[in-house]
Structure formats: structure tokens, C-alpha cells
C-alpha positions in Angstrom: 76.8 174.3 100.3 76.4 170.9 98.2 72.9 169.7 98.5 70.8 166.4 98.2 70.2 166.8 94.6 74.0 167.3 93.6 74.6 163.4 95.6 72.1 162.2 93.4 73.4 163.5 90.3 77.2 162.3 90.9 76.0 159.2 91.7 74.1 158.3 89.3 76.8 159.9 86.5 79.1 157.2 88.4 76.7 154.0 87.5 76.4 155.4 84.3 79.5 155.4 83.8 79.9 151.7 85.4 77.0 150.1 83.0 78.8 152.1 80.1 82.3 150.3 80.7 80.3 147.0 81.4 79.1 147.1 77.9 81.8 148.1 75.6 83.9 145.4 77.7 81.4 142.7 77.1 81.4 143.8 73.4 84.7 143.7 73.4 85.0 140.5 75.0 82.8 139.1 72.4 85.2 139.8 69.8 88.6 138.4 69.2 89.7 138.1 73.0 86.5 135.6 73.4 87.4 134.2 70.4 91.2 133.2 71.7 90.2 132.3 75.2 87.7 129.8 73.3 90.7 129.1 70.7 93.1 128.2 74.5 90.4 126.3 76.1 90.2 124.2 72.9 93.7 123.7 72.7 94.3 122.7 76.6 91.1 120.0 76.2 92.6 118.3 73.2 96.1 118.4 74.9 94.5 117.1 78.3 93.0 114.1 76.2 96.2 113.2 74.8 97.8 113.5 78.2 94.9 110.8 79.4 95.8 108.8 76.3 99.3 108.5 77.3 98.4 107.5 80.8 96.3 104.7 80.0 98.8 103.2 77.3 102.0 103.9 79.7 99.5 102.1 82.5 98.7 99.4 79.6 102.0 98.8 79.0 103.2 98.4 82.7 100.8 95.6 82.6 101.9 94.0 79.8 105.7 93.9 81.3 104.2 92.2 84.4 102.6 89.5 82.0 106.1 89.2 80.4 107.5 88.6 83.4 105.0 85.7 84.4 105.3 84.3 81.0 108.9 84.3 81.2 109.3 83.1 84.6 108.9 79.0 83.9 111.4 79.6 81.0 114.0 81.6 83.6 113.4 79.5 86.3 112.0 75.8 85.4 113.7 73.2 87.2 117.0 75.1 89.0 115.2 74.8 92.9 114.7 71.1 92.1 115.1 69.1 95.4 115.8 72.2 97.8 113.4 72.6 100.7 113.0 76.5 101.4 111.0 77.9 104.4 109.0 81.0 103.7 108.5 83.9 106.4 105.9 86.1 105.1 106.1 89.3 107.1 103.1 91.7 107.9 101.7 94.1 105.0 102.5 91.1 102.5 99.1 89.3 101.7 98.8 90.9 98.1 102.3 89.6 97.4 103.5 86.8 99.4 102.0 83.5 97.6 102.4 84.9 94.0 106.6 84.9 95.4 106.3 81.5 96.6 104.4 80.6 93.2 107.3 81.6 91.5 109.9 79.6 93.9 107.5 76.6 93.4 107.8 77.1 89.6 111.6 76.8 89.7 111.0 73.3 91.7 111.1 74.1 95.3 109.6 72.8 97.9 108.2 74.9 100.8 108.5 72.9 104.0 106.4 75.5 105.9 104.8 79.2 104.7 104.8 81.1 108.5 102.6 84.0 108.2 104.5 86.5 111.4 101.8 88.6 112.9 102.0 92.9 113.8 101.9 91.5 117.5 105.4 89.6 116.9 107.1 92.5 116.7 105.3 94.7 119.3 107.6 96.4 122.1 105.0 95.7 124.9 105.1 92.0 124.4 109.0 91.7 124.3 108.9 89.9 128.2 105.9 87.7 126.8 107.7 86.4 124.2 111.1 85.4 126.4 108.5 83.7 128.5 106.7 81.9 125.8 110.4 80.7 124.0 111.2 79.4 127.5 107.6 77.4 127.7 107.9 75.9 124.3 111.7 74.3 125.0 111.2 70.7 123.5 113.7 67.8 123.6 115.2 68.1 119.9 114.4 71.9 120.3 116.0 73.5 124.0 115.5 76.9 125.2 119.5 76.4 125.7 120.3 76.4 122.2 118.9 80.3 121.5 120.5 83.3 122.4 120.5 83.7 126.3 119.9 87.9 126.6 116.4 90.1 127.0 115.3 90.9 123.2 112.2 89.2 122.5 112.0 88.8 119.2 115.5 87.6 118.9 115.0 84.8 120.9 111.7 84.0 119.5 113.1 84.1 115.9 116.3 81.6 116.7 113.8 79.4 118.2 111.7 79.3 115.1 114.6 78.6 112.9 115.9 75.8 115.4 112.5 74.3 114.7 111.8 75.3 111.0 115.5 74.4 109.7 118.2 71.8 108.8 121.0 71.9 111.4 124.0 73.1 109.9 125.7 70.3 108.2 124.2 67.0 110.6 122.5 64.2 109.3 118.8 63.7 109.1 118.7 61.9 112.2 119.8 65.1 114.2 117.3 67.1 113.1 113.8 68.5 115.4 110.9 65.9 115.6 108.4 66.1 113.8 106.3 66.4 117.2 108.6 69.1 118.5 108.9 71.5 115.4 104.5 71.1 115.8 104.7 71.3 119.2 106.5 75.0 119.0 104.9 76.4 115.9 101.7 75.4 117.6 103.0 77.4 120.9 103.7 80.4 119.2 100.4 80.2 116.6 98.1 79.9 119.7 99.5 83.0 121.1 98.8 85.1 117.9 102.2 85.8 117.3 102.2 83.5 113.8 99.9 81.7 111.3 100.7 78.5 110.2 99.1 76.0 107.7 98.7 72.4 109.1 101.3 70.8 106.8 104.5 72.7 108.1 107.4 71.0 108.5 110.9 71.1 109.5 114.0 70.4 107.4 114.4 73.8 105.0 117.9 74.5 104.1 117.2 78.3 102.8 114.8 81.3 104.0 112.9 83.6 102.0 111.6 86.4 104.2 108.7 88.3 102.4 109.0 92.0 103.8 106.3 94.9 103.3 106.1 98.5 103.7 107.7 99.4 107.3 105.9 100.3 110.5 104.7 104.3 110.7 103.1 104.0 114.3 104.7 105.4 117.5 106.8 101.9 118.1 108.3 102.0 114.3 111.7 102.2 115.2 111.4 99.6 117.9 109.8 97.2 115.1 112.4 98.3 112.4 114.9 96.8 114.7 113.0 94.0 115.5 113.0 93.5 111.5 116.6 93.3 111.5 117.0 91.0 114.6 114.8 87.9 112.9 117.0 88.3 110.0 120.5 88.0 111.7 119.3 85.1 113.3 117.4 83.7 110.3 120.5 83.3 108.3 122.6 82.0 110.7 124.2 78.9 109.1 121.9 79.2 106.6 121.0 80.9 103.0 118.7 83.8 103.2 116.8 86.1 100.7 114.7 89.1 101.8 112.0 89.7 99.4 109.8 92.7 99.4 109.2 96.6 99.8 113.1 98.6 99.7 110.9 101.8 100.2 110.0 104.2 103.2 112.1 104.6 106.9 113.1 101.9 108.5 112.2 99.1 106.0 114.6 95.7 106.4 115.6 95.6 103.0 117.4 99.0 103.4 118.4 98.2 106.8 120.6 95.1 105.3 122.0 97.1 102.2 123.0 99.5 105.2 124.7 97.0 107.5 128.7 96.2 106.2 128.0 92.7 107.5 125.0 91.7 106.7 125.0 92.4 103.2 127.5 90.5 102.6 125.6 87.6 103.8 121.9 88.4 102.9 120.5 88.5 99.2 117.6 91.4 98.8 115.1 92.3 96.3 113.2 95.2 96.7 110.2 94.8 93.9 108.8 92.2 95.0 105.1 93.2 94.7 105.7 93.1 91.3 106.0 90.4 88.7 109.2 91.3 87.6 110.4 91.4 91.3 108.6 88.0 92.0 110.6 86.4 89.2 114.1 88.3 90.3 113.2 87.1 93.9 113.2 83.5 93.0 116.5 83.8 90.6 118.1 85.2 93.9 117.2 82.6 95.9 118.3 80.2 92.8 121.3 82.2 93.1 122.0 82.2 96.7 120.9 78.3 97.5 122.8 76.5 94.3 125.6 79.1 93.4 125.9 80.3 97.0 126.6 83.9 96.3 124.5 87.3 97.1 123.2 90.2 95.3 121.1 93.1 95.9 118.8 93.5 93.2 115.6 95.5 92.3 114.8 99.7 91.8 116.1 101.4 94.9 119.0 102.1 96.4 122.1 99.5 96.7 120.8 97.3 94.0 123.1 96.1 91.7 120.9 95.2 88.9 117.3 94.6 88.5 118.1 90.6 88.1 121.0 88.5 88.9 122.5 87.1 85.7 120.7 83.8 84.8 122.4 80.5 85.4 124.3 78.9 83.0 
């Protein structure tokens, strides 16, 4: 019969034997595997810090390009929007991006008539009845509700009405163009409401648009919005140039939307960098490109561009 005392005895041969293995591994450790762990580890650090080096001068480069591009920009561009009056729709998500675009179109001579800021509650499902309501409200003499589509999309209607107030008509003289009272009297309407932001100095009379586009809507009402997208800009460039400037990336973003539509790229510039400088710059030769040469192009990094620039007037 195995007693108390034999227990004791295996168990303690057992630690025995664990503290003896501890040792001769720890002595072994100590030898030349510790010295090639400590040989990797140095190896991996001095790699990592190279790694870091090559990051911060890739980053330091990518900065540099964008000043290139601004340096180059009044060489590129200096003088070719001379005399053309462009209206600027800066879209929601745009703030970093929007003025240093229009600083760009300025530099090539333009002159924004009106910078409308649209607002998230523009394009908002739940206010689609609201906004048929409001265009109907804000019908002025020079500007009629008869003169904008007649059906039950919002945003649509909404948007021609805008354009009637923000643009030349097609081809008429000056004297058949909005009031000046009516085009403040609508703008006003809609800015009241929340739906846009307008500065004070807004006018009528633009010949071209440049819509300034950001990252698309990821809420529950995103697909709703990404057609609302494309609804302002089929009746934005009715009768008249337009260039969408912006974000090409992510579901349901416009500029994608347009390169996807067999008719509407055919009649709609794009350029899909433009929160960059070099995309700033490309967006203003496009518009230099689409207002004086009157042809389109899809330009930028993602897909359906053509080229990163359009080819530089002559």
C-alpha cells in the first residue's frame, strides 16, 4: 500500500526536477540563443526606424507636390476665366476644400457671382413635401414656379429653381434675365429655411457651375440623398456648363454617379481630387476647359478618369 511519505518523496523529485530544467534553460538562454534574440530585436528596431524615416520623407514629399501645385497654378491658369461669371455650389462635407477651389478659379480670372453653401437638410427625404411647398412660395415675376419641373421630387424642383435664379438664360439678352430683387428675394426664401447659406453679395447672371462635392451620405437615408445628388446636377447643367468638383470615393458619391450615367457624362466635367492641390488646380483647368473650349473630361485618381489633368490650353 503507497503511504504518505512515498507522495512526498515523488513530489518533491518532480519540483526538483522542474527547478533543475529551469536552470540549465535559463543558462542556456543566456548563451547564444539570448544573444540572437538580442542580435533580431536589434535588427527589427533599426529596420522600424528606417521604416519611420521613409514615412515622414514620402509624407514630406506629398507636401511638397501640393506646394508645386499651388505654385504652379497662376502659371497654368493666369488669365483663361477672364470675364466669365461662374456660380459655385459648395455641397455638404466640403468646408476644408471649397474656397481654396474657388481660390484657384479666381486665380484664372473668374468671377463668382454667388458661392451657395447647400445644407444636409437640402437633401433630407422627410422634407421632400416642404421643399415643393417652399419653391411654390418663393415664385417671383422674373422667377415663376411655372418655369421648373412640374412633378413631386423635392429637391429637383428646388434645384431648377435656384438655377433659374442664380444663372444666365440660355442665349437671351441681359434684359431677360431675374431681378436683382427676385434672384434676393428666392435665395433669401430658401436661406431662411436652413436649406442654404448665402453671402450677402450673391448675384445672378453666371454662365457656368462648379458644384463642390464631399464624401457621400452613410446614414440610413444615403441612397435617397445619393439620388438627390444626382437630381441637382441634371438640372444644374441644363443649358448650361457644369463641373463637379470633389470626393470620387465611397457608395453613392455624385462624381461616380455621373461617370456611371451614359448621358450625363457626356455633358458633365468631373474631378475627383479635389481636396487636394493638385485636384484644386485640375478642377479649375476643367472648368477653363468646359466654359472656353466647351468640351468635358473626367479627370483625377479613381475610376473613369481619363487623366489626372486636362491638357493645358494652347
Amino acid at each position: 500500500m503507497i503511504n504518505f511519505r512515498y507522495h512526498v518523496v515523488s513530489l518533491t523529485a518532480v519540483f526538483l526536477a522542474l527547478a533543475i530544467g529551469l536552470v540549465v534553460g535559463t543558462a542556456a538562454l543566456n548563451g547564444p540563443v539570448a544573444d540572437n534574440l538580442k542580435s533580431q530585436i536589434t535588427a527589427l528596431n533599426k529596420d522600424l526606424g528606417n521604416k519611420r524615416d521613409e514615412i515622414n520623407q514620402y509624407r514630406e514629399e506629398i507636401n511638397r507636390s501640393q506646394e508645386f501645385a499651388t505654385e504652379l497654378a497662376p502659371t497654368v491658369l493666369n488669365g483663361k476665366l477672364a470675364g466669365r461669371k461662374l456660380a459655385v455650389l459648395a455641397l455638404p462635407g466640403t468646408d476644408q476644400y471649397a474656397d481654396k477651389v474657388i481660390s484657384m478659379l479666381t486665380i484664372a480670372g473668374a468671377t463668382i457671382t454667388a458661392k451657395v453653401t447647400v445644407q444636409d437638410k437640402f437633401f433630407d427625404p422627410a422634407v421632400e413635401l416642404d421643399l415643393l411647398d417652399l419653391a411654390n412660395e418663393t415664385s417671383q415675376p422674373t422667377i415663376p414656379f411655372a418655369d421648373v419641373p412640374a412633378n413631386s421630387i423635392g429637391v429637383e424642383t428646388a434645384s431648377a429653381q435656384l438655377m433659374l435664379a442664380l444663372m444666365q438664360r440660355a442665349g437671351g439678352p441681359a434684359v431677360t434675365q431675374p431681378a436683382a430683387g427676385d434672384v434676393t428675394a428666392v435665395l433669401a426664401a430658401y436661406s431662411e429655411q436652413g436649406y442654404i447659406a448665402v453671402d450677402d453679395k450673391a448675384t445672378g447672371g453666371a454662365e457656368a457651375t462648379v458644384m463642390i462635392t464631399g464624401a457621400p451620405a452613410v446614414d440610413k437615408d444615403a441612397a435617397k440623398k445619393a439620388q438627390s445628388l444626382v437630381y441637382m446636377a441634371q438640372e444644374v447643367h441644363k443649358n448650361h456648363p457644369l463641373v463637379v468638383a470633389g470626393v470620387g470615393v465611397g457608395d453613392g458619391n455624385l462624381i461616380s454617379a455621373v461617370r456611371g450615367d451614359p448621358t450625363l457624362v457626356k455633358v458633365i466635367s468631373t474631378v475627383d481630387n479635389a481636396s487636394t492641390a493638385d485636384g484644386q488646380v485640375a478642377a479649375a483647368m476643367a472648368t477653363v476647359e468646359r466654359v472656353v473650349d466647351d468640351k468635358v473630361g473626367q479627370y483625377g485618381l479613381a475610376a473613369g478618369a481619363s487623366s489626372l489633368v486636362p491638357k493645358a490650353a494652347s
